[in-house]
N, C-alpha and C positions, 0 to 999 in steps of 0.2 A: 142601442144607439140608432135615432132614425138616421135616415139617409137620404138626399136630395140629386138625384138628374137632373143636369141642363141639357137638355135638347133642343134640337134644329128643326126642321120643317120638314124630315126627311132624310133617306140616307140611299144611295147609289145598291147597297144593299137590301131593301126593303125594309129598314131598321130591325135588321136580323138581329144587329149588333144589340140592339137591348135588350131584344127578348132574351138573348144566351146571357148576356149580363145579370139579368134577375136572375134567369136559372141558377146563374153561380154563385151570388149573393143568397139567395135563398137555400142552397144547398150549404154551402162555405160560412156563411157568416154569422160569427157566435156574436149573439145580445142583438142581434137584429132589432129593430123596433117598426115605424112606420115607414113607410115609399113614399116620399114626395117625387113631381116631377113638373119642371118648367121650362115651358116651352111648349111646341106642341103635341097632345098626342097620339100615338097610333092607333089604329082600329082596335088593334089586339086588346089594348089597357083592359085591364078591368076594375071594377070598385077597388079593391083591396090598395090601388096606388089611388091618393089626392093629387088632382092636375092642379096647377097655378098656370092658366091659360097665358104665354106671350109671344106675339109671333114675331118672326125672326123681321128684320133692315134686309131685303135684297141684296142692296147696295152697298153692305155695310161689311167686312170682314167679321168672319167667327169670332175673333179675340173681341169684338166690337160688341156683338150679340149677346156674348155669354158674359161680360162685363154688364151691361144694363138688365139681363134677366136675372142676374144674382142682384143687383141693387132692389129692383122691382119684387124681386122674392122675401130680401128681406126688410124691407119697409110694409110687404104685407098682410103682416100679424099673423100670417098663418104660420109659421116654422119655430120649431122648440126652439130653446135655446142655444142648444149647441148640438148639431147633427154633420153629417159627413157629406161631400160634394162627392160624387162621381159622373164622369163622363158615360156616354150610351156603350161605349167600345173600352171600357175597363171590367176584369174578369178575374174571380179571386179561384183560386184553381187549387187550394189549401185550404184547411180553417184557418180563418182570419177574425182574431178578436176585434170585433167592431166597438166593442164598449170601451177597452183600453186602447182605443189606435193613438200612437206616438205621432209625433211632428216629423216627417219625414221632410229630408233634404236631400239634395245630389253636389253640393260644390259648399265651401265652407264662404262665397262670397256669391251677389246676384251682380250676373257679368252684365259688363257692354256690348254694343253690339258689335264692335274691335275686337273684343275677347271671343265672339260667338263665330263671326264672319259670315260667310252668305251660304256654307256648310250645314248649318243647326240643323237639327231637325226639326221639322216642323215650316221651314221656306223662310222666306222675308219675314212674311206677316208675325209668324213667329218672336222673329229676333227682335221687328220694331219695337213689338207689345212688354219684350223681357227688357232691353234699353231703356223704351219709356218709365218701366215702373223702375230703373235703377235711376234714373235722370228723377223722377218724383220723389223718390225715398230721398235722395242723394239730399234734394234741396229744403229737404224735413232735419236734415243732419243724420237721418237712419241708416247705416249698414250692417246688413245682415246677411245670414246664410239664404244658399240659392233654394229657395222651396216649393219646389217645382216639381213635374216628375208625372209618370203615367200611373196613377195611384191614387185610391179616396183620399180628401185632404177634409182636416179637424175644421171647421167651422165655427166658432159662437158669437149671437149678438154682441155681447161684452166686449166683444174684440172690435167690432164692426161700429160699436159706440166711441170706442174709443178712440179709432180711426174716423171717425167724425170729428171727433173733438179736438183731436191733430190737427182736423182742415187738410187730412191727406182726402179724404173720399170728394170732400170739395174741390180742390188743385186736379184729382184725376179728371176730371170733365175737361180741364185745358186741353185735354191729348185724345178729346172725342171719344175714350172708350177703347184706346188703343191699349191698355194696361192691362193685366195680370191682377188680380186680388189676391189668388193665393197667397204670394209673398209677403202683401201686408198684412193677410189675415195670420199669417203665422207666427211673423213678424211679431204682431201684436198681444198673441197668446201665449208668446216666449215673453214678453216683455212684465203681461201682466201675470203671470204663472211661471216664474224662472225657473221650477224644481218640474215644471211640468214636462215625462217624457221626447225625448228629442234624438233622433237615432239616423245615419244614412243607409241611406236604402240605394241597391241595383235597382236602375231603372231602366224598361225593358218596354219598349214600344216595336211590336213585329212586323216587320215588310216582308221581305223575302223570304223562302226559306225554299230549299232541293228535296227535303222528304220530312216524313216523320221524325224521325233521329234525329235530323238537323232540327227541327223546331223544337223537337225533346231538350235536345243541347242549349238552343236560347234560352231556356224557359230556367233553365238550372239554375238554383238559390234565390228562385222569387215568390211569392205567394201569389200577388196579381201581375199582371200586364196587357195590354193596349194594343191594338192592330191600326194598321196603316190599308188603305186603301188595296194596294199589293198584297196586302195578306189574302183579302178575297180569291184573287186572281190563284193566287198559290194553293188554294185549296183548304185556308184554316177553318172554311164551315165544318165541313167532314170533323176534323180533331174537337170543335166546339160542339158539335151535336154527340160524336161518341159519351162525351165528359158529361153533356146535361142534355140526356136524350127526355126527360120525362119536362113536360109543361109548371111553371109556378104558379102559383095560386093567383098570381100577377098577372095572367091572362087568361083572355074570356074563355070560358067554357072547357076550362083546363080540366077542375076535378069536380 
């Protein structure tokens, strides 16, 4: 199964966060196939990852960017047909069948932002983008499970055509880009694949944590998860360099 990064312009980290992410995909992920990555990229990159150059809106919120760099990716002919979305800061710390990966969800409904409140994780920007896309589904007549979450998510054209054909991908632009894909793309490979794997998953995004043990303790009954900003400050490089101390072939001058 390939696999696709969206990325940003840069991270407060040095974009640590991806290098340790391939290390862990590279180490962890069974049927791995090819590295895409869009957006822009770091120095490190090496050949072995294909760039899809797109650089970030300033001015635009994340859920904003990573909405039009997945549109732009997949309108341009370069991506299989059905490969896996990860973010630079998602980290598979198991073997993780990448060939079989399930439709992962976290709630058997995609809330409002009543339901969510100004608590979510993830801030405002968050909750707009998860509202917006239940307000977009809503007025398609779609409700489905929340499928969301700090974890690679199933992607294929097929889904993304068909979500065209809905006129959802069209009606998302009203909301400038304020929307979620995930949902519909899941949405939509539930819809056209009923029997296709569908499972909920703990979902585990790390901020804080008081020591090892304690981070050992989050981490308990997941294969991947996600750091927060916080996590830096807390010291998860240390734990992420123990786990993939050796470079992937995904960066320059590794082997």
């Amino acid at each position: 199964m390939d696999i696709v990064y969206i990325v940003g312009n840069g991270s407060r980290w040095n974009n640590n966060e991806l290098r340790y992410s391939l290390r862990s995909i590279e180490k962890n992920g069974i049927g791995l196939g090819r590295v895409f990555l869009v957006g822009t990229a770091p120095s490190f990159i090496s050949d072995e990852v294909t760039v899809i150059p797109y650089a970030d809106d300033p001015n635009a919120a994340p859920a904003v960017n990573v909405f039009h760099k997945m549109l732009f990716a997949m309108e341009s002919g370069v991506l299989p047909e059905q490969f896996l979305v990860s973010s630079d800061d998602h980290f598979a710390i198991t073997p993780a069948d990448l060939a079989h990966w399930p439709l992962h969800y976290k709630g058997t409904h995609l809330p409002s932002s009543k339901d969510m409140g100004n608590r979510a994780l993830g801030g405002k920007q968050y909750v707009s983008a998860i509202a917006n896309t239940n307000n977009l589904l809503a007025r398609f007549g779609y409700h489905t499970y929340y499928f969301e979450g700090h974890a690679n998510k199933l992607y294929t054209l097929e889904a993304y055509r068909w979500l065209c054909r809905q006129g959802i991908i069209c009606a998302a632009a009203e909301y400038a880009g304020g929307v979620s894909l995930n949902t519909p793309m899941a949405m939509a490979i539930h819809h056209l694949h009923p029997d296709y794997p569908i499972i909920k998953r703990k979902d585990i995004k790390v901020r804080q944590f008081s020591s090892r043990s304690d981070l050992e303790t989050i981490l308990q009954g997941t294969n991947m998860f996600s750091i927060g900003d916080e996590a830096v400050a807390s010291g998860i490089g240390t734990f992420l360099q123990e786990m993939f101390p050796n470079p992937s072939k995904y960066e320059k001058n590794a082997r």
